[in-house]
C-alpha positions in Angstrom: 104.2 -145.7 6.3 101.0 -147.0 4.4 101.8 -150.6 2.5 99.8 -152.6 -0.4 100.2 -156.4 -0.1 98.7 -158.2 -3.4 100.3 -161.9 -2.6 97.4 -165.1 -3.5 99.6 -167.6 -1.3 97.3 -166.6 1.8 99.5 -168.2 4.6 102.4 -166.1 2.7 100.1 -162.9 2.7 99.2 -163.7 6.1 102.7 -163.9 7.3 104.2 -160.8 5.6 101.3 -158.6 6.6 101.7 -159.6 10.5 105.6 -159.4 10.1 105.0 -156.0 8.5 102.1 -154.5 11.1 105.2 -155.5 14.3 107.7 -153.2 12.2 105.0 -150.5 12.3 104.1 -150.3 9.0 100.4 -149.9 8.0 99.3 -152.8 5.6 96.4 -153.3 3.3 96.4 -156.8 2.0 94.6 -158.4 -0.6 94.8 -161.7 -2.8 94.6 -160.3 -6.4 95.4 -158.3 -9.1 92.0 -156.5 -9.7 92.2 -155.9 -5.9 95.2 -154.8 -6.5 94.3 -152.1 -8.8 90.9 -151.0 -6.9 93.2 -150.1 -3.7 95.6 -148.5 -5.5 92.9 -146.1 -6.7 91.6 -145.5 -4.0 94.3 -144.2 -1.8 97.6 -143.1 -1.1 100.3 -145.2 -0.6 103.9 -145.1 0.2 104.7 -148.3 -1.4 103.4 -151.5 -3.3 104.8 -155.4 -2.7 103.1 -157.3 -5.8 102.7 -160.9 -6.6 103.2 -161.3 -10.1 101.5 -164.7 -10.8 97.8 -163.8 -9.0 94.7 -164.3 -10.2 92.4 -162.2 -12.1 95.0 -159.5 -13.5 98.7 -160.2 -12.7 101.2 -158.0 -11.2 102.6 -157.1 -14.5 99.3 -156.2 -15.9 98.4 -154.2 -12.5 101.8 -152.5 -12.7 101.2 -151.1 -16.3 97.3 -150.0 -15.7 98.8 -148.3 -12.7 101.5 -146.4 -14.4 98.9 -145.6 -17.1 97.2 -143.6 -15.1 100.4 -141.4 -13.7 100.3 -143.4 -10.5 104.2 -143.3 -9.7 103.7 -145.4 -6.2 106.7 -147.5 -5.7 106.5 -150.9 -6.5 108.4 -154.3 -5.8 107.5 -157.8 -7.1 107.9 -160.9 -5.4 107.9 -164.0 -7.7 109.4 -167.1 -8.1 110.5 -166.0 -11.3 114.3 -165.5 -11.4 114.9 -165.4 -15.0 117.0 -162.6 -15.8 114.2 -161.8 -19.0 111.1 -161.6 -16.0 113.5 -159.4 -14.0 114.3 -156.7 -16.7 110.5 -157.2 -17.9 109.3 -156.0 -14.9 112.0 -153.0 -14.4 111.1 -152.0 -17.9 107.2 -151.5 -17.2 108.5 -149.1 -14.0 109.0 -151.7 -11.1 111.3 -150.2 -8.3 112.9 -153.2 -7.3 112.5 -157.3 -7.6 112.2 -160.1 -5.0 112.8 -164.1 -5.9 111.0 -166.1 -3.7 112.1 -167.9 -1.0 113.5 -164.5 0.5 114.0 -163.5 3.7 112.1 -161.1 5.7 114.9 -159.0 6.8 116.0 -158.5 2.6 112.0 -157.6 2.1 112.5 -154.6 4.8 115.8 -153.5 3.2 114.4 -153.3 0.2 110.9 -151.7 1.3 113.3 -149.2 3.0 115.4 -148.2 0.1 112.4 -147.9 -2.2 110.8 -145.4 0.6 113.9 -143.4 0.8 114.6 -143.2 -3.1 110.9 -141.5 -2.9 111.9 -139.2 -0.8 115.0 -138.3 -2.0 117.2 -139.6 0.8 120.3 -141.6 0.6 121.0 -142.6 3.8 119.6 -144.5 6.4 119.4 -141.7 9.2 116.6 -139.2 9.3 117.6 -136.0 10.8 115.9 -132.7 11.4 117.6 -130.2 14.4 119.1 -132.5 17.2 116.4 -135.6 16.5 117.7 -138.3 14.7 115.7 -141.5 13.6 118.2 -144.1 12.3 115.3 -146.3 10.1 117.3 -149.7 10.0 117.4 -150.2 13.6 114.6 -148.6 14.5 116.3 -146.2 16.8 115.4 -142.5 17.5 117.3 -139.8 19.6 117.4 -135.9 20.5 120.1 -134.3 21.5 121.9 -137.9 22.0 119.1 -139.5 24.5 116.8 -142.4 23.0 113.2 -141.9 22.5 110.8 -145.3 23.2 108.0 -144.7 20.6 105.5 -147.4 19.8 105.0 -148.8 16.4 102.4 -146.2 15.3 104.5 -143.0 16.9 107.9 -144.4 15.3 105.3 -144.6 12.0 104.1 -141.1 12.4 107.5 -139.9 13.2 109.3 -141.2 10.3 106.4 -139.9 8.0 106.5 -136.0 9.6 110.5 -136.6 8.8 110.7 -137.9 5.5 108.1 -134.8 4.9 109.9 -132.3 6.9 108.9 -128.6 6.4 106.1 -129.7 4.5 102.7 -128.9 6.0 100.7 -132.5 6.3 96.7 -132.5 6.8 94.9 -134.5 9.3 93.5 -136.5 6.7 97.1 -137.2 4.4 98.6 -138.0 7.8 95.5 -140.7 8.8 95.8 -141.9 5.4 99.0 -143.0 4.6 99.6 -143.8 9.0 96.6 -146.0 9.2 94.2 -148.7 7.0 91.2 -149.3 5.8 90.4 -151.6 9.1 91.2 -149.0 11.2 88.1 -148.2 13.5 89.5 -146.0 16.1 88.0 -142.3 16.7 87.7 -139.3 14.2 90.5 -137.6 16.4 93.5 -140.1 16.3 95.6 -138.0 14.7 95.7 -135.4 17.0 96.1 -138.3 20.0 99.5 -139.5 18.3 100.9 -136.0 17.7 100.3 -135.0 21.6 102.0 -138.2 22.4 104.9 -137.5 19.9 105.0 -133.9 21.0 105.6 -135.3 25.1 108.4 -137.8 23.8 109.9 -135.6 20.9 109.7 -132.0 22.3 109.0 -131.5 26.3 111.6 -130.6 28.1 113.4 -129.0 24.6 113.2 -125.1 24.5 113.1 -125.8 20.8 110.3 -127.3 19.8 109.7 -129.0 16.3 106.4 -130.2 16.1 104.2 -127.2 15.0 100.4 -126.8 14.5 99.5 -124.8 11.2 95.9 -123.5 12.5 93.3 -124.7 9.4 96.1 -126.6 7.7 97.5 -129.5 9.9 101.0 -130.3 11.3 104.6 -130.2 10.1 107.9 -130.9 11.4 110.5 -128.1 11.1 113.6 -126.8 12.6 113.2 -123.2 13.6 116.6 -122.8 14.7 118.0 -123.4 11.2 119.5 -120.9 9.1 116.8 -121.3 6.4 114.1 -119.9 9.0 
């Protein structure tokens, strides 16, 4: 998943955007609100963490230009602010969710979680599609009962063909919500990752789940279900 940082404490920007890269999580950072703004309109992602006191516009400000423009990204502000009158302030101008500073990192991944799954219409936890089962708080993927060891950036392409299943990604939605804006690697990384998904996630399985759509891109589906 593809993550906008807007936090002007830079050792607290720092720390959250390295904590955030080990859970596999793709992270553009930046230190204000006019930043802010200019990222979010320039690409897709699946959620925002915003500062609300930052310099230039504040979160507040960014949050209502972005919903201005039909922009329904998921948001959640971190702030020292714990008056209950900041908290409804921001719910009211379409925040997701709300952070009081000091918090810990393992609330901050809850609460990234839930907002993801909300978007997606998912209520639970646990991914499934056919026998393979991705369970997203600890990280943990199966088929057919046997663990699958993905790396950060296969578990992130995983979880991103799952919470889109049977929808039909392109190359270029896949590399942009998977990977940054300081990502130099070659034109073909997409295709890399799926090969090395498709040798964890479907050799050895008669039943395979990870389809090319020739001119289109890739989708995971079940063709065993009842709906195909």
């Amino acid at each position: 998943m593809r993550l906008l940082l807007a936090e002007d404490e830079r050792d607290l920007n720092r720390i959250i955007t390295k904590k955030l890269t080990a859970e596999g999580y793709s992270v553009d950072s930046c230190f204000d609100g006019n930043e802010a703004l200019d990222f979010l309109s320039c690409a897709e992602y699946d959620a925002a963490i915003l500062d609300i006191m930052m310099p230039g516009m504040d979160g507040l400000s960014v949050l209502r230009a972005l919903r201005g423009t039909g922009n329904t990204t998921p948001v959640l502000f971190l702030t020292a602010r714990d008056s209950i009158a900041d908290r409804v302030q921001g719910l009211d101008r379409g925040a997701n969710d709300y952070l009081v500073k000091p918090f810990s990192f393992e609330e901050l991944m809850a609460r990234i979680r839930a907002m993801i799954r909300t978007t997606h219409g998912s209520a639970r936890n646990e991914l499934t599609v056919g026998d393979l089962k991705m369970d997203c708080a600890l990280g943990r993927v199966t088929r057919g009962g046997q663990e699958i060891i993905l790396s950060a950036r296969e578990y992130a392409l995983l979880e991103y063909l799952m919470l889109n299943v049977n929808l039909v990604l392109s190359r270029e939605k896949i590399e942009n919500h998977i990977w940054n804006f300081d990502y130099e690697g070659g034109t073909n990384v997409v295709d890399v990752y799926i090969s090395y998904l498709r040798r964890k996630i479907d050799d050895g399985h008669e039943q395979k789940l990870i389809h090319t759509v020739r001119g289109r891109g890739y989708v995971l589906r079940d063709d065993s279900s009842p709906s195909h």
